[in-house]
DRENKEKE-336394 format. One record per residue: residue number from 1; x, y, z of N, C-alpha, C in turn; residue in one letter. Coordinates in steps of 0.02 Angstrom, whole numbers. Layout:
N
<atom i="NUM" n_x="X" n_y="Y" n_z="Z" ca_x="X" ca_y="Y" ca_z="Z" c_x="X" c_y="Y" c_z="Z" aa="A"/>
...
//
This chain:
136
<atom i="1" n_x="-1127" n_y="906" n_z="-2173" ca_x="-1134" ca_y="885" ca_z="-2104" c_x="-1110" c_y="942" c_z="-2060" aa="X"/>
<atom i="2" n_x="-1150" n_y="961" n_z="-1996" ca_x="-1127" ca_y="998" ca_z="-1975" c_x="-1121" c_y="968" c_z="-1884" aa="X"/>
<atom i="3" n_x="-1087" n_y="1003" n_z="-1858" ca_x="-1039" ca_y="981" ca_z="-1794" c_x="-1062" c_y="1034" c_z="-1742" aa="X"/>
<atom i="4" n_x="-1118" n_y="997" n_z="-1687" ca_x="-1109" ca_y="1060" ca_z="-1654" c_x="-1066" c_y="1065" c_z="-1604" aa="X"/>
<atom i="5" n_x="-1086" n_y="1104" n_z="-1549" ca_x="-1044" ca_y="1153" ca_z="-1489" c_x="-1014" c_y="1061" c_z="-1450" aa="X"/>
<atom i="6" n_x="-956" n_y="1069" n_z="-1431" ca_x="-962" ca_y="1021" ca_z="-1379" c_x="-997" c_y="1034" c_z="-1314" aa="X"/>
<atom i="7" n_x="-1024" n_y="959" n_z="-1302" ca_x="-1053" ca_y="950" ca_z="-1230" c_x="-1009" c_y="967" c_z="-1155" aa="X"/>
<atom i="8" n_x="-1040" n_y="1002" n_z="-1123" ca_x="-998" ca_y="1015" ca_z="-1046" c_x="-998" c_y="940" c_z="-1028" aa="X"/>
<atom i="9" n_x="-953" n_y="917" n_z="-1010" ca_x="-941" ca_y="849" ca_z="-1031" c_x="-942" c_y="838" c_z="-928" aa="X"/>
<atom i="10" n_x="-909" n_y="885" n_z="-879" ca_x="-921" ca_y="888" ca_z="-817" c_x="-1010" c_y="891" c_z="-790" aa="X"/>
<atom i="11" n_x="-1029" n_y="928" n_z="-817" ca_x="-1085" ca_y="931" ca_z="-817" c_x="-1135" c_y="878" c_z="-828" aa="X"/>
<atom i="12" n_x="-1142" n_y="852" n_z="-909" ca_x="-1159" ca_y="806" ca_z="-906" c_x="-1156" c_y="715" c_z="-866" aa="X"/>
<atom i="13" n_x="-1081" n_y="714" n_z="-825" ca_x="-1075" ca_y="660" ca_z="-823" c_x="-1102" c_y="665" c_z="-756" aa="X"/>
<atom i="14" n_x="-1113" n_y="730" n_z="-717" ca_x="-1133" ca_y="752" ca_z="-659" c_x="-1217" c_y="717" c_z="-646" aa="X"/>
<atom i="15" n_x="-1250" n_y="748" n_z="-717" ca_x="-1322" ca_y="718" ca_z="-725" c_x="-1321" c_y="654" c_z="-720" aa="X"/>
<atom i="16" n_x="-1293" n_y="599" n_z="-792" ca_x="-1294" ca_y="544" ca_z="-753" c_x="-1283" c_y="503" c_z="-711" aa="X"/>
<atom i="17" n_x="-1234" n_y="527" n_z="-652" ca_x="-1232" ca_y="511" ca_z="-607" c_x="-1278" c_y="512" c_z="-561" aa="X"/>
<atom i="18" n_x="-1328" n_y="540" n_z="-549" ca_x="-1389" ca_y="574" ca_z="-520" c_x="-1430" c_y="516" c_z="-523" aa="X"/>
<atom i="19" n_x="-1439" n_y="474" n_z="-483" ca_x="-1507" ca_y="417" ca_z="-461" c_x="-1561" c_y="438" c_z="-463" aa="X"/>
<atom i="20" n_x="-1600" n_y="446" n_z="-495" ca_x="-1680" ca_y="457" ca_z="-486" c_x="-1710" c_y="424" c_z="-433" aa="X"/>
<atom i="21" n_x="-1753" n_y="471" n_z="-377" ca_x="-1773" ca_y="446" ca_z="-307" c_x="-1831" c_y="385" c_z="-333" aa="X"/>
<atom i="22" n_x="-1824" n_y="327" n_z="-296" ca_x="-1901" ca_y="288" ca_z="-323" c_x="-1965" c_y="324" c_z="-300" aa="X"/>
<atom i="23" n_x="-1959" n_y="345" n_z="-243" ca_x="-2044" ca_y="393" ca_z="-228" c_x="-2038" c_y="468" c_z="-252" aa="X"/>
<atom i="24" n_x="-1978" n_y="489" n_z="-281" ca_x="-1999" ca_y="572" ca_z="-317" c_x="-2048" c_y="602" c_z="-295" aa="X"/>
<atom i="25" n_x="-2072" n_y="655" n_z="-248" ca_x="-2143" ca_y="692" ca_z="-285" c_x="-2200" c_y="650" c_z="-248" aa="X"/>
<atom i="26" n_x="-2185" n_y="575" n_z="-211" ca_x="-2246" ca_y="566" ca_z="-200" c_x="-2236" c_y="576" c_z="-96" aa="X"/>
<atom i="27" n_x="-2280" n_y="571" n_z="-48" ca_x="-2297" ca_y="601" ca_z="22" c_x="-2263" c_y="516" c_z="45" aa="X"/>
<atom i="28" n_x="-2239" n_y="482" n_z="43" ca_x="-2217" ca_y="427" ca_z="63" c_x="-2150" c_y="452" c_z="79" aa="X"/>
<atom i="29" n_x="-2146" n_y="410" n_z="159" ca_x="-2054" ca_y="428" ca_z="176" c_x="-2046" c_y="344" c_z="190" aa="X"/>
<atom i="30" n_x="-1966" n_y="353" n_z="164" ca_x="-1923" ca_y="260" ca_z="181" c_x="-1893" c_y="282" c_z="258" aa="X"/>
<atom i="31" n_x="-1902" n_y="227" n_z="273" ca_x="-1861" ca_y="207" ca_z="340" c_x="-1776" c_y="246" c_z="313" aa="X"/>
<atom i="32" n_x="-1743" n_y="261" n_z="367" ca_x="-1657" ca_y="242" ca_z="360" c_x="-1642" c_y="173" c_z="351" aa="X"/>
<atom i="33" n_x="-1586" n_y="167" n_z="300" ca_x="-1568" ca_y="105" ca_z="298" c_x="-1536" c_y="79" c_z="364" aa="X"/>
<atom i="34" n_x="-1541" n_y="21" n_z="374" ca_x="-1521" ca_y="-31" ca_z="419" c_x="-1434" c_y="-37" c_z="429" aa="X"/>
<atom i="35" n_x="-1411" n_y="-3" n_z="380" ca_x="-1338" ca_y="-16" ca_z="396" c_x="-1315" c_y="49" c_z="413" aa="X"/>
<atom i="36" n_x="-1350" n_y="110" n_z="394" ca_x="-1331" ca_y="154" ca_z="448" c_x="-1336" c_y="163" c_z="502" aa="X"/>
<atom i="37" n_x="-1386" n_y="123" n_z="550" ca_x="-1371" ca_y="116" ca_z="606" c_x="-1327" c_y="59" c_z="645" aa="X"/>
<atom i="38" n_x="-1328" n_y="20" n_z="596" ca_x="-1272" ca_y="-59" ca_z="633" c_x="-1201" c_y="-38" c_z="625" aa="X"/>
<atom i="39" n_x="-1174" n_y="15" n_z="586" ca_x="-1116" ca_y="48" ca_z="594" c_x="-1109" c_y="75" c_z="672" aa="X"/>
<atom i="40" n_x="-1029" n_y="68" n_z="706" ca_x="-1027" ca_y="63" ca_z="780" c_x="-1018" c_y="158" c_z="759" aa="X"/>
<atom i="41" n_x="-993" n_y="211" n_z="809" ca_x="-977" ca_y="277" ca_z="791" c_x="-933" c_y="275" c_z="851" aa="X"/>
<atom i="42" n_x="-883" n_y="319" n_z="815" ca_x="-838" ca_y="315" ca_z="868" c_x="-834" c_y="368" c_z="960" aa="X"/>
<atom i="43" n_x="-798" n_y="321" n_z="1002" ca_x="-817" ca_y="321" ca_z="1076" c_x="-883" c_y="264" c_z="1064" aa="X"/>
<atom i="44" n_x="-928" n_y="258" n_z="1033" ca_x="-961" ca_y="177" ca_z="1063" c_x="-938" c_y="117" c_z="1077" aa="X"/>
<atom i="45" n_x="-948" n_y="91" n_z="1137" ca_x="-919" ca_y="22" ca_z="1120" c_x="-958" c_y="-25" c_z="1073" aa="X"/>
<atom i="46" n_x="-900" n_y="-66" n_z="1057" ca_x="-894" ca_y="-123" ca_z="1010" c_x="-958" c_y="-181" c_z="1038" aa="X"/>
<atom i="47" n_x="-987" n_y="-206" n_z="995" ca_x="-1031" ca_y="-273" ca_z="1022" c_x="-981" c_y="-321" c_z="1024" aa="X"/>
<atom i="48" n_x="-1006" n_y="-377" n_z="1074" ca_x="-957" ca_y="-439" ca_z="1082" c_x="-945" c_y="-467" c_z="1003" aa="X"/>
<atom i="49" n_x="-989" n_y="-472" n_z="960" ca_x="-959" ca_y="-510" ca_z="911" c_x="-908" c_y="-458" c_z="853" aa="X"/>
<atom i="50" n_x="-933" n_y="-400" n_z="845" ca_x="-871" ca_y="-364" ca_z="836" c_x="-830" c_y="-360" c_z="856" aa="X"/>
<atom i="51" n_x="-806" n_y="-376" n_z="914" ca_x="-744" ca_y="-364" ca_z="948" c_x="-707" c_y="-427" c_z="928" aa="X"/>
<atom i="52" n_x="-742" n_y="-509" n_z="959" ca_x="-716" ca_y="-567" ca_z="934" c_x="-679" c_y="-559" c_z="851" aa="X"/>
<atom i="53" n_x="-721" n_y="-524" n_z="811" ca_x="-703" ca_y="-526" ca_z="751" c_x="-653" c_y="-474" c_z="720" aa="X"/>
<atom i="54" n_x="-648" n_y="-416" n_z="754" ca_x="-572" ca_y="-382" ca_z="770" c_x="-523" c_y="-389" c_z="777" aa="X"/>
<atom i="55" n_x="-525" n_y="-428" n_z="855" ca_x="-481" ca_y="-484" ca_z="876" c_x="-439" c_y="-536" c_z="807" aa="X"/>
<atom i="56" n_x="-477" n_y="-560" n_z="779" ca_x="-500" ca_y="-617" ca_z="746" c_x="-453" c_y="-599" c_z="686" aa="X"/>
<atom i="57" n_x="-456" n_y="-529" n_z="656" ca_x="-436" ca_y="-511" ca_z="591" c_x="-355" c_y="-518" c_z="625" aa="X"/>
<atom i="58" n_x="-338" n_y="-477" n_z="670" ca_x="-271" ca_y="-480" ca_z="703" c_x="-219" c_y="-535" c_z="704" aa="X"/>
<atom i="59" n_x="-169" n_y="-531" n_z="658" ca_x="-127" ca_y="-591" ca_z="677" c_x="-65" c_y="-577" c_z="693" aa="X"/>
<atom i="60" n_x="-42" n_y="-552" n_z="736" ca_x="53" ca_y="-524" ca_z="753" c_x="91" c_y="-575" c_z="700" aa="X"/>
<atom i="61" n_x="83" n_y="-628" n_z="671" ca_x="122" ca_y="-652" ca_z="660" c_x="137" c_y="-654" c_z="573" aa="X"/>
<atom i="62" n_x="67" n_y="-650" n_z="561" ca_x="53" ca_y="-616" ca_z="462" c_x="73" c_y="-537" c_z="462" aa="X"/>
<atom i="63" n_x="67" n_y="-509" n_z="527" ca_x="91" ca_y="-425" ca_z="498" c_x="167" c_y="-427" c_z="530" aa="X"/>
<atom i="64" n_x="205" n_y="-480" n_z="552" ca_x="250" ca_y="-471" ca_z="540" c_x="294" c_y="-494" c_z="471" aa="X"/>
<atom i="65" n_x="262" n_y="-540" n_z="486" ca_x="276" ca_y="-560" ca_z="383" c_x="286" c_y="-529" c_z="321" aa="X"/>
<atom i="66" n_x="214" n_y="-477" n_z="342" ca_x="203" ca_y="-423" ca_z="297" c_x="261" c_y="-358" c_z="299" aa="X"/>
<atom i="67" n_x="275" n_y="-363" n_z="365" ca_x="321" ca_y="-305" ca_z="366" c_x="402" c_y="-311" c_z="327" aa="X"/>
<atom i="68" n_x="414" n_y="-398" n_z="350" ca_x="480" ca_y="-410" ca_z="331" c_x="474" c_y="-435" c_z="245" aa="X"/>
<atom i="69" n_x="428" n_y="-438" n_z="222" ca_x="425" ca_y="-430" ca_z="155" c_x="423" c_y="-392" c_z="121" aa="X"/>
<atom i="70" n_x="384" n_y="-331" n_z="144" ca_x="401" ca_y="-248" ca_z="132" c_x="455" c_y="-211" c_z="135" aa="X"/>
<atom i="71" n_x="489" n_y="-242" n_z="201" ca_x="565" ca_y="-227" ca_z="188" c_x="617" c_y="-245" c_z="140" aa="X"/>
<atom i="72" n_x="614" n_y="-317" n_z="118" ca_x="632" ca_y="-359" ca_z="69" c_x="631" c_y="-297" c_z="-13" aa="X"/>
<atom i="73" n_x="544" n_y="-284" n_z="-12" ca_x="524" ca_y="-258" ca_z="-80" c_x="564" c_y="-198" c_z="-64" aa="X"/>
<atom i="74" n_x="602" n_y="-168" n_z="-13" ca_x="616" ca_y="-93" ca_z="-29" c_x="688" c_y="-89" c_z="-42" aa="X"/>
<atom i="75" n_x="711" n_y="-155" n_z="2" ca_x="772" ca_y="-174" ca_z="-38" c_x="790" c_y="-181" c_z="-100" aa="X"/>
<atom i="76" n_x="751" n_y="-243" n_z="-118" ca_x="777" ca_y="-230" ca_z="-220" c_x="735" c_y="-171" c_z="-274" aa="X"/>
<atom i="77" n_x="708" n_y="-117" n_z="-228" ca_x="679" ca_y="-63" ca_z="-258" c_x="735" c_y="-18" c_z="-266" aa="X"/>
<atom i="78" n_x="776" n_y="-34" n_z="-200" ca_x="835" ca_y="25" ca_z="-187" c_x="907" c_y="-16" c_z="-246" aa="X"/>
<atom i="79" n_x="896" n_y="-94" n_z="-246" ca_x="959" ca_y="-114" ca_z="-301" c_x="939" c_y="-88" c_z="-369" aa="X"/>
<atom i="80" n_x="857" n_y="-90" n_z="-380" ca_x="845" ca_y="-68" ca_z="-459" c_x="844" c_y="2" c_z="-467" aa="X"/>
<atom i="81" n_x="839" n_y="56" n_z="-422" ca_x="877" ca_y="124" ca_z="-443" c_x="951" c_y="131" c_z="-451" aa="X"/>
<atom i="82" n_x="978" n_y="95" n_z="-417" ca_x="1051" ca_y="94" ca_z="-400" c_x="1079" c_y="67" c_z="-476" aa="X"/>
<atom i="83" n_x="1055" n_y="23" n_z="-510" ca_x="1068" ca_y="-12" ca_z="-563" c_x="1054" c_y="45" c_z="-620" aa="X"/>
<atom i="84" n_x="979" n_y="81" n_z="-620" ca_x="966" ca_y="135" ca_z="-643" c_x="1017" c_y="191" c_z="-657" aa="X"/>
<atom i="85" n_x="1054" n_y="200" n_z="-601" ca_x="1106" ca_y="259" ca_z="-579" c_x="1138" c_y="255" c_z="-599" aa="X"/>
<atom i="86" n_x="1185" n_y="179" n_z="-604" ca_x="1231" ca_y="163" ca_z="-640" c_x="1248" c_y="153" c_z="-694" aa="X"/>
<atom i="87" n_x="1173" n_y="157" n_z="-764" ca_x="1171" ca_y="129" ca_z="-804" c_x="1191" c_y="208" c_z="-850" aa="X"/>
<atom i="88" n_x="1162" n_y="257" n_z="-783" ca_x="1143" ca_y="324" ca_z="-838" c_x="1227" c_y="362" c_z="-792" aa="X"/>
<atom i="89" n_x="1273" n_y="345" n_z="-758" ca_x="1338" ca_y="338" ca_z="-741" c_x="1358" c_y="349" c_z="-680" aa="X"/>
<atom i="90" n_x="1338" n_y="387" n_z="-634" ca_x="1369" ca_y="406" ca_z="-568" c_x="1306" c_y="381" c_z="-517" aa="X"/>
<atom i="91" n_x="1304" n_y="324" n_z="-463" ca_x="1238" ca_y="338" ca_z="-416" c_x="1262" c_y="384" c_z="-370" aa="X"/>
<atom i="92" n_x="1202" n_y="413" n_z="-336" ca_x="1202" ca_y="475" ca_z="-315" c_x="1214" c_y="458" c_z="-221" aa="X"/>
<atom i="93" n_x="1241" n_y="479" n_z="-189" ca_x="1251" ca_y="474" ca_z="-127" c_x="1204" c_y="443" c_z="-78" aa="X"/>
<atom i="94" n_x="1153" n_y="477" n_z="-102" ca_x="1078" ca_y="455" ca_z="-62" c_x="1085" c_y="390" c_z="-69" aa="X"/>
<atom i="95" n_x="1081" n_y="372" n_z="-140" ca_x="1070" ca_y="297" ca_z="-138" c_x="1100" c_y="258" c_z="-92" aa="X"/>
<atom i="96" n_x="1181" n_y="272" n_z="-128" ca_x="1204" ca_y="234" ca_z="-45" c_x="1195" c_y="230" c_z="-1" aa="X"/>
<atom i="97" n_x="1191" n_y="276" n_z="49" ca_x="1174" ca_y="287" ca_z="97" c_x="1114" c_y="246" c_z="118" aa="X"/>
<atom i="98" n_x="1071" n_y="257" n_z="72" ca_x="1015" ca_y="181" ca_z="84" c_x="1011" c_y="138" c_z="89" aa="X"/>
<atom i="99" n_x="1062" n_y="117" n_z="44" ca_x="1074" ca_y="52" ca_z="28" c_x="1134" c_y="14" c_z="83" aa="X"/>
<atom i="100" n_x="1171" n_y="61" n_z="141" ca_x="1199" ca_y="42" ca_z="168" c_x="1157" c_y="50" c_z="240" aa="X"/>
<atom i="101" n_x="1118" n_y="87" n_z="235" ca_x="1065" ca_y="93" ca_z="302" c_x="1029" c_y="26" c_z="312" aa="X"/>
<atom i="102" n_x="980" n_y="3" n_z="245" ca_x="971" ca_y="-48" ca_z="208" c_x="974" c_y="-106" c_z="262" aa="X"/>
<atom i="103" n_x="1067" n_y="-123" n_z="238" ca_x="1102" ca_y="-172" ca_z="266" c_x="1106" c_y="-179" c_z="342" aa="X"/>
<atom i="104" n_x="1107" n_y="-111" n_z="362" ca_x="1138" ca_y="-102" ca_z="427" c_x="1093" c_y="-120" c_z="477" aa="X"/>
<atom i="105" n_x="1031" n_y="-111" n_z="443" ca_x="958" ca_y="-143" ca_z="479" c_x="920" c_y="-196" c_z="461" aa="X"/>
<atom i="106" n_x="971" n_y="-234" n_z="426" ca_x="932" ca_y="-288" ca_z="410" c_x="928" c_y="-348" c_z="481" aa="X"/>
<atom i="107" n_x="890" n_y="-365" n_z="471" ca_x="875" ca_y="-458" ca_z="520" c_x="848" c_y="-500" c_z="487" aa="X"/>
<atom i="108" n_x="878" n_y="-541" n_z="493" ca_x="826" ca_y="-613" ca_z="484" c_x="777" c_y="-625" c_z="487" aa="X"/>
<atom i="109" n_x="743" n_y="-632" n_z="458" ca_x="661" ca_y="-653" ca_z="481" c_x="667" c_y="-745" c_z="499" aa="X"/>
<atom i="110" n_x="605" n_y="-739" n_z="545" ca_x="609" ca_y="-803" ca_z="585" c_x="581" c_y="-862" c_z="516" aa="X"/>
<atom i="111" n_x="530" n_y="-849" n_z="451" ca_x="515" ca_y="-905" ca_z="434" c_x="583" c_y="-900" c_z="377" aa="X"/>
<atom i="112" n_x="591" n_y="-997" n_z="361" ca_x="661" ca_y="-1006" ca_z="333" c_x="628" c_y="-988" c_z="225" aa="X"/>
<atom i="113" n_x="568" n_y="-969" n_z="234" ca_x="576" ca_y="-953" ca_z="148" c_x="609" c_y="-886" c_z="158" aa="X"/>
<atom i="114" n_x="570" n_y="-854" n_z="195" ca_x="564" ca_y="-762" ca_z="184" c_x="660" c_y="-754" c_z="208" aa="X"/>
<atom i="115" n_x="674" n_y="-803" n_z="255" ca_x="759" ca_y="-781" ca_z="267" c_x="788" c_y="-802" c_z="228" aa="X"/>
<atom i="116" n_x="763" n_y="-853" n_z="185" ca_x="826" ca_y="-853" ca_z="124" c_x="812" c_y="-811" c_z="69" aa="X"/>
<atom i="117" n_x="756" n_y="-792" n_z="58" ca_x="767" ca_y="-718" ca_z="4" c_x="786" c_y="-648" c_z="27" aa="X"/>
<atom i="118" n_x="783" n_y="-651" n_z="86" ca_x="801" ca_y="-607" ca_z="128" c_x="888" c_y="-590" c_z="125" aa="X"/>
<atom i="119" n_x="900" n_y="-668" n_z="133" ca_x="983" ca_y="-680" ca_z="125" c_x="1022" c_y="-643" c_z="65" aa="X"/>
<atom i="120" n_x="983" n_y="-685" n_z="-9" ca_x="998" ca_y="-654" ca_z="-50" c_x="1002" c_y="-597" c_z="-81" aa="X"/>
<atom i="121" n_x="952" n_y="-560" n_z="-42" ca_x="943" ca_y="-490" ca_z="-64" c_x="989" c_y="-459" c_z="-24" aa="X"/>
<atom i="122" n_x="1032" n_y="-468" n_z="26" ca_x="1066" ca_y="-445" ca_z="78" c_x="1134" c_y="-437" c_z="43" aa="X"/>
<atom i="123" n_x="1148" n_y="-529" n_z="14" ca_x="1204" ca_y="-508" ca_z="-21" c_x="1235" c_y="-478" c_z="-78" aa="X"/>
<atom i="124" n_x="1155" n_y="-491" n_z="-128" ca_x="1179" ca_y="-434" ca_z="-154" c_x="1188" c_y="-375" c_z="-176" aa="X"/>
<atom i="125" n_x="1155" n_y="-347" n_z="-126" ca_x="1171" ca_y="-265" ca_z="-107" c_x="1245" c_y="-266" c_z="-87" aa="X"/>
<atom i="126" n_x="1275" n_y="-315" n_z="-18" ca_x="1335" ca_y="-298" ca_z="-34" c_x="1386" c_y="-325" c_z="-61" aa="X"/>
<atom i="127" n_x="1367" n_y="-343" n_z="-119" ca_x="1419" ca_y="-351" ca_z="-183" c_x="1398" c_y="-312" c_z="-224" aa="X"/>
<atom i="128" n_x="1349" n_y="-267" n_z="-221" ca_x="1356" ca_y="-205" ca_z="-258" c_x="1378" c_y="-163" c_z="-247" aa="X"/>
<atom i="129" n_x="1374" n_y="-136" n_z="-162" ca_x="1434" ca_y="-91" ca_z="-123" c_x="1502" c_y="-109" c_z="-133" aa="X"/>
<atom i="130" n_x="1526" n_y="-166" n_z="-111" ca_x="1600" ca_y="-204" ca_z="-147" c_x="1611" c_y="-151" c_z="-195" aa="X"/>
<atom i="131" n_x="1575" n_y="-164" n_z="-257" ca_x="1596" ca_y="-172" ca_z="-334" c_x="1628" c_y="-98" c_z="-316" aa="X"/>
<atom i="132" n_x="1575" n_y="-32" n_z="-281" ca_x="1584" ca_y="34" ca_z="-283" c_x="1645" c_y="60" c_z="-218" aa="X"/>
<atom i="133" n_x="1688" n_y="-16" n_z="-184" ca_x="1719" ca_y="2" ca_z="-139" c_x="1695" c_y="28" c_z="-69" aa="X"/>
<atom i="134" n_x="1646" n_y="-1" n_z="-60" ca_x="1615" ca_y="18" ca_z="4" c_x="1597" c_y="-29" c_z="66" aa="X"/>
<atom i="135" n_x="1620" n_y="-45" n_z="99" ca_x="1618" ca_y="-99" ca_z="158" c_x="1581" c_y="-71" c_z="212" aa="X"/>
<atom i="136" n_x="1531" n_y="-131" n_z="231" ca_x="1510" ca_y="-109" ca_z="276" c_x="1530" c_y="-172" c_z="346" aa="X"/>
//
């Protein structure tokens, strides 16, 4: 059995990627598709029902949600390095420092699920500062 050269493997995947035109070769032209022109370009204005539906996507009150849950996730991102740090022996300054910035900016969020995990994650960051003698 013999083995030949390998295939340019960029190359080839280049080809099949390549759509074959349906009219190839023949004097027939297609319209532009229809959704390249119903796309708005920017400086045009918006049509009324795009705009309603802009509007529409917008909720101040889900992207604040989103935000204070993001904050939440960066909190116990910052306890599971910290735990990390500790495991392999000294955490490193930065951390703290985060982790007390963290705190120092935390708030409440107004709905009562997101503030009670909110709570908990609050405290125990600082009973992890505690443990390392650090009060804030």
């Amino acid at each position: 059995m013999r083995i030949g050269p390998i295939l340019p493997i960029p190359r080839l995947l280049a080809a099949m990627a390549v759509k074959p035109e349906p009219f190839a070769g023949k004097e027939e032209h297609t319209a532009p598709a229809p959704s390249a022109t119903a796309q708005p370009q920017p400086g045009q204005p918006l049509g009324s029902l795009q705009m309603v539906l802009t509007l529409a996507a917008f909720d101040p009150e889900r992207e604040k949600r989103r935000q204070m849950a993001e904050r939440g996730r960066r909190g116990l991102d910052q306890l599971e390095a910290l735990q990390r740090e500790l495991m392999a022996g000294e955490p490193t300054p930065e951390r703290l420092e985060q982790l007390i910035e963290w705190v120092k900016n935390a708030e409440a969020p107004s709905d009562p699920n997101l503030a009670s995990i909110f709570s908990d994650i609050e405290l125990r960051v600082r009973v992890e500062l505690a443990k390392l003698d650090i009060e804030i």
